[in-house]
DRENLUMRO-361429 format. One record per residue (C-alpha): residue number from 0; x negated, y, z negated. Coordinates in Angstrom, 3 decimals. Example, Ala and Ser with C-alpha at 12.3 -4.5 7.8 and 13.67 -1.06 7.14 Angstrom:
# residues 2
NODE_0_-12.300_-4.500_-7.800
NODE_1_-13.670_-1.060_-7.140
***
This chain:
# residues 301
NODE_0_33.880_12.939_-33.612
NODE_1_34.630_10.647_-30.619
NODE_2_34.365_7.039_-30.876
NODE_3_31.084_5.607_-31.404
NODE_4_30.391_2.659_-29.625
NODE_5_27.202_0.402_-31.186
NODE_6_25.674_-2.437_-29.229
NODE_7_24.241_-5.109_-31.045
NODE_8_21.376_-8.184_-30.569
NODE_9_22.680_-11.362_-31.519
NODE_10_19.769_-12.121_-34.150
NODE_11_21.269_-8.579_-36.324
NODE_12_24.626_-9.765_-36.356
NODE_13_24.156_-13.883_-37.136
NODE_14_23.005_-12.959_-40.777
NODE_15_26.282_-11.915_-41.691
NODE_16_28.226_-14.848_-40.337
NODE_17_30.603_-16.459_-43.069
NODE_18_29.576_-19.816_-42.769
NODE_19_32.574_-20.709_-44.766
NODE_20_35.235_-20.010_-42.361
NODE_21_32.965_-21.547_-39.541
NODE_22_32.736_-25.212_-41.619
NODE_23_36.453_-24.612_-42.179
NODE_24_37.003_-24.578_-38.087
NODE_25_35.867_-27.718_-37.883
NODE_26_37.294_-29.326_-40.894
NODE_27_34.820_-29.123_-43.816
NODE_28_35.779_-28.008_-47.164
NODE_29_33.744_-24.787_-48.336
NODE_30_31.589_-26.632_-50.403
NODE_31_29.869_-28.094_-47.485
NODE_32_29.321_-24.465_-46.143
NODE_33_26.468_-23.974_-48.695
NODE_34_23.511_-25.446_-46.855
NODE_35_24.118_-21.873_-45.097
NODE_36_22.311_-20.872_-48.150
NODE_37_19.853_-23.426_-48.660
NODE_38_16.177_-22.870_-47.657
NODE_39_14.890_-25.014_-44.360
NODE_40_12.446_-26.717_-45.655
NODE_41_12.917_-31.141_-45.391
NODE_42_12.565_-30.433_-49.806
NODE_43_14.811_-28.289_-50.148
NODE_44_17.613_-30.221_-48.015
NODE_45_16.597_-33.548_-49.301
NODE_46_17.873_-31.592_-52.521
NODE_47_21.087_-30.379_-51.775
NODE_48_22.245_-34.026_-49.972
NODE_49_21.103_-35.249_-53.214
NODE_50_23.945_-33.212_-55.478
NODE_51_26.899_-34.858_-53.244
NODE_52_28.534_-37.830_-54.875
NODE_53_27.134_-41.117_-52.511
NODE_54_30.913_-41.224_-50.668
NODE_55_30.328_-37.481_-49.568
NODE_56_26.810_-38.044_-48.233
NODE_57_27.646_-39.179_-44.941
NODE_58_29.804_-35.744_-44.648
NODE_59_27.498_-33.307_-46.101
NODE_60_24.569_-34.947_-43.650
NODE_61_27.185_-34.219_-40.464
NODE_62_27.453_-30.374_-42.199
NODE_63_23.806_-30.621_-42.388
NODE_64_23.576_-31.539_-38.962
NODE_65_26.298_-29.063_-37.604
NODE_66_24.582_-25.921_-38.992
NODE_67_21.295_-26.852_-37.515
NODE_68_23.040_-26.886_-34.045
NODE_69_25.096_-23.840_-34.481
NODE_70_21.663_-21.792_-35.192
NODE_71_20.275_-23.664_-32.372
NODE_72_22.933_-22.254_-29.956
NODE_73_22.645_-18.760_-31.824
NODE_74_19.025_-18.503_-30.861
NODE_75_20.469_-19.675_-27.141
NODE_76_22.986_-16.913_-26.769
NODE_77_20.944_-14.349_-28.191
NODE_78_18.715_-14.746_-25.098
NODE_79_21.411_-13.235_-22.971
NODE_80_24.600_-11.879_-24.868
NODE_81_25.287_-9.141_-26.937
NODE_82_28.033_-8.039_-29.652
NODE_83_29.991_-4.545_-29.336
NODE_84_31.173_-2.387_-32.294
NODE_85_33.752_0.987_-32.092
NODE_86_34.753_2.787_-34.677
NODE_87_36.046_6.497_-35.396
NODE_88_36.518_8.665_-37.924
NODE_89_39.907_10.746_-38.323
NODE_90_41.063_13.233_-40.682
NODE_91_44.539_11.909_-42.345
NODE_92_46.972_11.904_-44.700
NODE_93_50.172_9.558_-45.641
NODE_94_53.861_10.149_-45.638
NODE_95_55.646_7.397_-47.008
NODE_96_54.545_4.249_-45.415
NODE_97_52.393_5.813_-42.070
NODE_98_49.658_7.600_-41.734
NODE_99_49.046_10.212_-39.800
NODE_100_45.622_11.803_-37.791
NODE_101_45.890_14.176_-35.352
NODE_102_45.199_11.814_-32.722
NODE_103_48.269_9.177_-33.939
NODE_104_50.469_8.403_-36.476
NODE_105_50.585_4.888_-38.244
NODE_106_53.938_3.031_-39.580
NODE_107_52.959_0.595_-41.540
NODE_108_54.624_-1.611_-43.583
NODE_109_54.983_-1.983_-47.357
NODE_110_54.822_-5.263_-49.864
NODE_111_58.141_-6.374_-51.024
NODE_112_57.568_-9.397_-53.160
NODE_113_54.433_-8.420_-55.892
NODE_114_52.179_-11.286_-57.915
NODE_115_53.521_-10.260_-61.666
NODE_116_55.529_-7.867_-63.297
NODE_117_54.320_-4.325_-63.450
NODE_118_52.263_-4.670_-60.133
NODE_119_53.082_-1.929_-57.591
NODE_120_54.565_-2.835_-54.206
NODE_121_51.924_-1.841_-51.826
NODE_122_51.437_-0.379_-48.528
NODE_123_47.835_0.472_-47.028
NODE_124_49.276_4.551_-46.303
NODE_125_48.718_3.981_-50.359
NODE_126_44.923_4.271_-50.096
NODE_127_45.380_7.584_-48.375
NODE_128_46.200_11.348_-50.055
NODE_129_49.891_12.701_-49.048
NODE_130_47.922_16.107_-49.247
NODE_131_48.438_17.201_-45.492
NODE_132_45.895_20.135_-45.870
NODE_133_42.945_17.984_-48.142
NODE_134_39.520_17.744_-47.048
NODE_135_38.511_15.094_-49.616
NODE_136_35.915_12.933_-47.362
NODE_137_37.407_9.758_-49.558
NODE_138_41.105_10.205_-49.315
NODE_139_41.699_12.180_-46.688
NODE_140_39.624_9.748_-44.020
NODE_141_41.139_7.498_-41.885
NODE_142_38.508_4.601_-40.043
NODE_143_39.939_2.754_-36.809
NODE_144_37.338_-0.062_-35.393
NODE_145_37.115_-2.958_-33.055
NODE_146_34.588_-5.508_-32.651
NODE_147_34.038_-7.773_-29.833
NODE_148_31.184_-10.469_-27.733
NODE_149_30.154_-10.288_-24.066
NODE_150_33.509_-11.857_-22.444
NODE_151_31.585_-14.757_-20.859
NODE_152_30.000_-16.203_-24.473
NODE_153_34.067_-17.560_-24.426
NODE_154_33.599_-19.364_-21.076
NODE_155_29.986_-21.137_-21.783
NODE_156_29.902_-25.036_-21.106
NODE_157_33.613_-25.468_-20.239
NODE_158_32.586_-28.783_-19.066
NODE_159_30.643_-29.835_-22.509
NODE_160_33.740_-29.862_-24.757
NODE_161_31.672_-30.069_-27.830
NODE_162_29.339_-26.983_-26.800
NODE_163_32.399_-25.264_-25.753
NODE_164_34.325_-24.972_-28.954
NODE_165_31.026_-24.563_-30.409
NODE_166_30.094_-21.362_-28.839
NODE_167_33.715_-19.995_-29.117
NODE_168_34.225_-21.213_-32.825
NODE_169_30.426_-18.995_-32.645
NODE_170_31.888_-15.945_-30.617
NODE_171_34.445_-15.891_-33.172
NODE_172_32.345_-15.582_-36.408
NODE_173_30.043_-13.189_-34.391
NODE_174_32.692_-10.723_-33.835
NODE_175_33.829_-11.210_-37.567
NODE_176_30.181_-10.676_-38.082
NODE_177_29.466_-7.664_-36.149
NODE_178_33.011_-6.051_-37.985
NODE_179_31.122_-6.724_-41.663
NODE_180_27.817_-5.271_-40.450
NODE_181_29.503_-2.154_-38.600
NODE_182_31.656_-1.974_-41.716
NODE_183_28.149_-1.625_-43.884
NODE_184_26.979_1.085_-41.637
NODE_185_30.000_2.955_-41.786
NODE_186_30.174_3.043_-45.717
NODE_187_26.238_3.593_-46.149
NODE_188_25.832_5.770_-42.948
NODE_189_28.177_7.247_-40.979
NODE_190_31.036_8.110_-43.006
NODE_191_28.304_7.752_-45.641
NODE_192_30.534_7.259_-49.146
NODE_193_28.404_4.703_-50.481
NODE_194_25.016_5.586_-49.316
NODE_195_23.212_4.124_-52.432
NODE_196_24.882_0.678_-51.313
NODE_197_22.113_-2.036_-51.453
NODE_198_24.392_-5.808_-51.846
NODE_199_22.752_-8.930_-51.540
NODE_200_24.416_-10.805_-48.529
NODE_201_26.645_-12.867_-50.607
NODE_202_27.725_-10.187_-52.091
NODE_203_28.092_-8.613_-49.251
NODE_204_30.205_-11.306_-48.027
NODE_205_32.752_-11.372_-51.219
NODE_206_33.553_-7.975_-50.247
NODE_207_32.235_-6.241_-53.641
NODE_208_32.253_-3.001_-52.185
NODE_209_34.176_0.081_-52.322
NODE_210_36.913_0.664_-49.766
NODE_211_38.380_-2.170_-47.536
NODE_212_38.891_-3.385_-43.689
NODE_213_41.957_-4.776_-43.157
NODE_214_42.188_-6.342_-39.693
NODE_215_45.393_-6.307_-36.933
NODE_216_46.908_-9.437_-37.226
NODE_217_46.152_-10.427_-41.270
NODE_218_48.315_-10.189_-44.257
NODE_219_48.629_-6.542_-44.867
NODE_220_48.891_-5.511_-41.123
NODE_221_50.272_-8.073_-39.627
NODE_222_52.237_-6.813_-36.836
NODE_223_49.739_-7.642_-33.556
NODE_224_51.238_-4.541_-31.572
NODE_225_49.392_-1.657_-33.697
NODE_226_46.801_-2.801_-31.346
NODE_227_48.278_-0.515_-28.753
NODE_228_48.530_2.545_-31.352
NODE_229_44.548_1.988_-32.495
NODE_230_43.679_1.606_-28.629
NODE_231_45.368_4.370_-28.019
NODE_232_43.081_6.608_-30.261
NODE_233_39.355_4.734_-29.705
NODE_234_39.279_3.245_-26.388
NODE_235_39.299_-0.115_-26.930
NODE_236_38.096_-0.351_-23.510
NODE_237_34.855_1.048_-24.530
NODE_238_33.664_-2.041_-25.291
NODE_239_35.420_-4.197_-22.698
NODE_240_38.233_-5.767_-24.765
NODE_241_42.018_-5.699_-23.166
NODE_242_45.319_-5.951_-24.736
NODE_243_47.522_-8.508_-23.103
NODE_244_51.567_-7.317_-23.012
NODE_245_52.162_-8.844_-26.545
NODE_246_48.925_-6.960_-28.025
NODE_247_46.613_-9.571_-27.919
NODE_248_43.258_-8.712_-27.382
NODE_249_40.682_-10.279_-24.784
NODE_250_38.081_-11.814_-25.446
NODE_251_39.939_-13.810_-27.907
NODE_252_36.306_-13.180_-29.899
NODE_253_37.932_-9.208_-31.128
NODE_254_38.664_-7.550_-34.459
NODE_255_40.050_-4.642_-35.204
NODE_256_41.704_-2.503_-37.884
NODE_257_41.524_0.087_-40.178
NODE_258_38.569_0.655_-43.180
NODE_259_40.013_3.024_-45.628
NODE_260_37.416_4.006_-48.413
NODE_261_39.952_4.629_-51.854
NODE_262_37.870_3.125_-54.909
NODE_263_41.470_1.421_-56.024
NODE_264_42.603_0.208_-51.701
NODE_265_42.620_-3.922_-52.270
NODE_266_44.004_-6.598_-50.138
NODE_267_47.582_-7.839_-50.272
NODE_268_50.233_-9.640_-48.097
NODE_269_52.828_-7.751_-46.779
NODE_270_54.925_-11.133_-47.215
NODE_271_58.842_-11.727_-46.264
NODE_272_60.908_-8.097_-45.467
NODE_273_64.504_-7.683_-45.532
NODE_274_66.476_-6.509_-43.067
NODE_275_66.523_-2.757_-44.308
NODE_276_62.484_-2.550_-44.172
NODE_277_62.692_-4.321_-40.745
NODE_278_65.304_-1.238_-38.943
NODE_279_62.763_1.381_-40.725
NODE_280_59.783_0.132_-39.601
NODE_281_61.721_-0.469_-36.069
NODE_282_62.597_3.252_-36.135
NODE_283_59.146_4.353_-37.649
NODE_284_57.369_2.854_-34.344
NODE_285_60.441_3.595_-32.015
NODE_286_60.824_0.408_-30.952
NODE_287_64.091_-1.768_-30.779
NODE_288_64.276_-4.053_-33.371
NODE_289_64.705_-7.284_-31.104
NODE_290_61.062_-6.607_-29.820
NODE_291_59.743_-5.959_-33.185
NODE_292_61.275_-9.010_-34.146
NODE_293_58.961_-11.224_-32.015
NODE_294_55.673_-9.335_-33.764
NODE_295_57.050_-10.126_-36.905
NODE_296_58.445_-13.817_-37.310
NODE_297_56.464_-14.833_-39.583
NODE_298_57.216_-12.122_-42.216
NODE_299_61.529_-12.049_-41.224
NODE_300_63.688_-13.889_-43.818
***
């Protein structure tokens, strides 16, 4: 298949905000993120101020306050913007630490510091069969997405500075959004593993599902230039985004990665490599190792 490009209203998308990470953004501990989940009603918010000790009142009331003009805005953008999903489907299989389609092949790099004795060092090429010749829809699937908002959302009120970071803290959760409700279609739908999936949101939203979506940039792929391997296979451009020379992708409000579907695949951190894993992975993407150096200072010793 080609890559499938989904547009999206705003009002399908908002639902699967996490309201956690947006509170975080501007400084409120998660706990404060629950009157996401708390019905509108003047009862039922009365309530929920009512279970914060009296010197957390004050703060809960701003969190109160905060939410009710973030859905406010919401409703405003969804007037007029849009969110953009792409995603494709490729046969694979792993050898060693890549993987490899017929479109690409994937270094990747693999754990070397584990949690507790007897854990396995992973690597995501892991959570796909070394069988070059399977056709097992599970393991021998490889999923490369990217989400992404109408470029302008990013730009609204640059002369309101509170709006401003409002709508882009907004743009960001959207596109984190639209990546956990493309992910849902994908399992249920379109690669269509777990079509009997039916999770509540928060479940949803605590990732109880099978298979994962790890993202360009976080813990277990955390070098930013695969960007311009997955472009290379879907098209990035599809849905507007652009990679800047260092791999950075425009708007700023973009996801993307790889959703592998192995019952066992989990998240992990990559962590610190040694200088051995850092002149493989160097060769592996044919790159010198000064310039994967600078995509991977935070994980050199």
């Amino acid at each position: 298949m080609n890559a499938r490009k989904i547009t999206y209203p705003i009002h399908e998308v908002s639902p699967y905000i996490n309201w956690v990470y947006f509170f975080h953004a501007f400084g409120f501990q998660p706990r404060f993120a629950q009157i996401a989940n708390i019905h509108g009603c003047d009862v039922c918010r009365a309530s929920w101020l009512a279970n914060f000790p009296s010197e957390e009142i004050n703060k809960a009331a701003e969190a109160m306050q905060l939410f009710k003009e973030a859905n406010k805005m919401i409703d405003l953008l969804d007037r007029d913007y849009k969110t953009y999903g792409l995603f494709q489907l490729f046969p694979a299989y792993s050898e060693g630490d890549d993987i490899v389609t017929d479109c690409g092949r994937i270094p990747l790099l693999r754990q070397q510091h584990i949690k507790k004795e007897g854990d396995p060092y992973l690597c995501l090429s892991d959570f796909i069969s070394p069988d070059k010749n399977g056709k097992d829809p599970v393991n021998n699937t490889l999923g490369i997405f990217a989400t992404t908002v109408d470029d302008e959302m990013e730009h609204l009120y640059e002369k309101d500075p509170y709006k401003h970071m409002l709508t882009q803290i907004l743009a960001d959760r959207l596109a984190e959004a639209t990546a956990e409700k493309l992910h849902e279609e994908v399992r249920t739908t379109f690669w269509g593993y777990a079509p009997d999936e039916k999770l509540p949101m928060e479940e949803l939203l605590l990732e109880h599902y099978q298979g994962i979506r790890p993202a360009v940039g976080y813990p277990s792929l955390p070098d930013q230039s695969v960007n311009f391997i997955l472009d290379s296979m879907i098209g990035y451009d599809n849905i507007g985004i652009r990679l800047t020379e260092n791999g950075a992708m425009l708007p700023h409000a973009s996801v993307s990665g790889l959703m592998l579907a192995h019952p066992a695949s989990t998240y992990f951190s990559i962590g610190t490599i040694d200088k051995d894993q850092l002149e493989n992975y160097a060769k592996r993407r044919g790159k010198d190792i000064g310039e994967i150096k600078k995509y991977l200072a935070a994980n050199i010793k």
